[in-house]
C-alpha positions as CSV (number, residue, x, y, z in Angstrom):
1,X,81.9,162.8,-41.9
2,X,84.2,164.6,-40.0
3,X,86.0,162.9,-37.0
4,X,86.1,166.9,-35.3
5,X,82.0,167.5,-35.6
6,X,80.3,167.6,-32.4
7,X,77.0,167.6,-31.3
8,X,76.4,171.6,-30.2
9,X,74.2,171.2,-27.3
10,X,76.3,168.3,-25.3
11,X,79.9,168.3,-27.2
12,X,79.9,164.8,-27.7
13,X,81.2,163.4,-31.1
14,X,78.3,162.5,-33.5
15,X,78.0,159.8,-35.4
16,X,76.9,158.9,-39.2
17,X,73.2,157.0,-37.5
18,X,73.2,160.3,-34.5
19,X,73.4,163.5,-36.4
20,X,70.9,165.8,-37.3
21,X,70.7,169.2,-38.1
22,X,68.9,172.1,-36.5
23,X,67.2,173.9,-39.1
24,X,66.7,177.3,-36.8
25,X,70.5,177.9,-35.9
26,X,71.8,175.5,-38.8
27,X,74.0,173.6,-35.6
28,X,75.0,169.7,-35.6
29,X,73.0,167.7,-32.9
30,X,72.2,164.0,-31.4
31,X,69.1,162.2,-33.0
32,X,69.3,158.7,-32.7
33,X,67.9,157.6,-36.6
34,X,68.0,154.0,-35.8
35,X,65.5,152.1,-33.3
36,X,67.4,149.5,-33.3
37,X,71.1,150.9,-31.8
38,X,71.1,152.7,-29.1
39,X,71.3,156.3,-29.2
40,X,71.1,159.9,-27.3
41,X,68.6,162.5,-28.8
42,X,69.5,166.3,-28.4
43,X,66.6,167.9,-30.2
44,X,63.7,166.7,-31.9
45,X,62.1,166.2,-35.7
46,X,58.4,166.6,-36.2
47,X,56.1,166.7,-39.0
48,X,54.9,170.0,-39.9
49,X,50.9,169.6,-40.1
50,X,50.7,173.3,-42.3
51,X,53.9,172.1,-45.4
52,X,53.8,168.1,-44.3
53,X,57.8,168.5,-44.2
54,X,59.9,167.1,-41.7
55,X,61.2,170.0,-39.0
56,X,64.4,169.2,-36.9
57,X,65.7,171.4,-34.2
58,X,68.1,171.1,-31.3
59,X,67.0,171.2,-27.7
60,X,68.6,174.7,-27.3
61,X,66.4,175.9,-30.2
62,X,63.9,174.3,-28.8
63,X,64.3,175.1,-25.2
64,X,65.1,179.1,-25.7
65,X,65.1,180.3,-22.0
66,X,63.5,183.9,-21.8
67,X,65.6,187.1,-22.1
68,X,66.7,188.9,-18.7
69,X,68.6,188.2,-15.5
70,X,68.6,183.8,-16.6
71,X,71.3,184.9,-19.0
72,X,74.0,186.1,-16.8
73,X,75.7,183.3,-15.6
74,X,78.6,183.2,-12.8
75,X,81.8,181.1,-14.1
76,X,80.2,177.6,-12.5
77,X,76.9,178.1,-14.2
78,X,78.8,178.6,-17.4
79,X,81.2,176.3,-17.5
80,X,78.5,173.6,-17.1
81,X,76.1,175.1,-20.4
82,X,79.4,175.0,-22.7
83,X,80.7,171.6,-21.0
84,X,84.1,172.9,-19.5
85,X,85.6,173.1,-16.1
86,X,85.7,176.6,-14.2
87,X,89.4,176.6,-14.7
88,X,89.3,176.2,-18.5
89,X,86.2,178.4,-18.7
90,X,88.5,181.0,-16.9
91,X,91.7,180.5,-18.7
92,X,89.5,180.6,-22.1
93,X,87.6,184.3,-21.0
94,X,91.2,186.0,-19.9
95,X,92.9,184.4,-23.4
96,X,90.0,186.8,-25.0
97,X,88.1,183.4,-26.6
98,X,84.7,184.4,-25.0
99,X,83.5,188.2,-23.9
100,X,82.9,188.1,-19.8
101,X,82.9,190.8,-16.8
102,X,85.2,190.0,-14.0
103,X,83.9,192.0,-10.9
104,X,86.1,193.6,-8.6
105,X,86.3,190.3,-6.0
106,X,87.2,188.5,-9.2
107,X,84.2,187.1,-10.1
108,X,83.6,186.0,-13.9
109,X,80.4,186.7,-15.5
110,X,78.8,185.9,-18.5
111,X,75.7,186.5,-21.1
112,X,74.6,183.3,-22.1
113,X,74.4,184.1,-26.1
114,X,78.6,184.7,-25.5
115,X,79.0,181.6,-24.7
116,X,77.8,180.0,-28.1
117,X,81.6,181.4,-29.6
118,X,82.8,178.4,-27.5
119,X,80.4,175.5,-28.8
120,X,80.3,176.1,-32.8
């Protein structure tokens, strides 16, 4: 595996007994395989009652919050859904890494499905 693959919805490492992977947006995730390590668990696998197959998915799959005014984010609420500080948020949006609004008193903002350029 990879030492660079991360676990899309907290960008921690993964690890060979921690990673699944979403089968709606195809992303790496935490799910603890073992019950016998301890482990973190980003998403969730289930057993499909209608094909008896296992389903996995990660907790932003899971969790899709509804469209409309949720998914503008200021630079604070952003920086804490992709896992950076402000600054870095910043200095990523003005080096043209992630599309943003700056208002005329400065202020960053963001649509929430932008911010998934910074976390694949």
């Amino acid at each position: 595996m990879p030492d660079a693959l991360t676990c899309l919805v907290c960008l921690e490492p993964l690890t060979a007994t921690t990673e699944a992977w979403c089968q709606q947006c195809g992303g790496s995730y935490h799910l603890n395989q073992r019950s016998d390590l301890p482990g973190k668990d980003c998403g969730d696998v289930w057993i499909n009652e209608e094909s008896m197959a296992l389903e996995f998915s990660c907790n932003r799959c899971i969790n899709t919050p509804a469209p409309g005014l949720d998914d503008i984010l200021d630079l604070a609420e952003a920086a804490g859904v992709v896992g950076l500080s402000p600054a870095a948020l910043a200095e990523a949006a003005d080096g043209g890494q992630v599309a943003h609004r700056k208002t005329g008193a400065g202020t960053y903002l963001f649509v929430r499905q932008d911010l998934d350029t910074l976390t694949r």
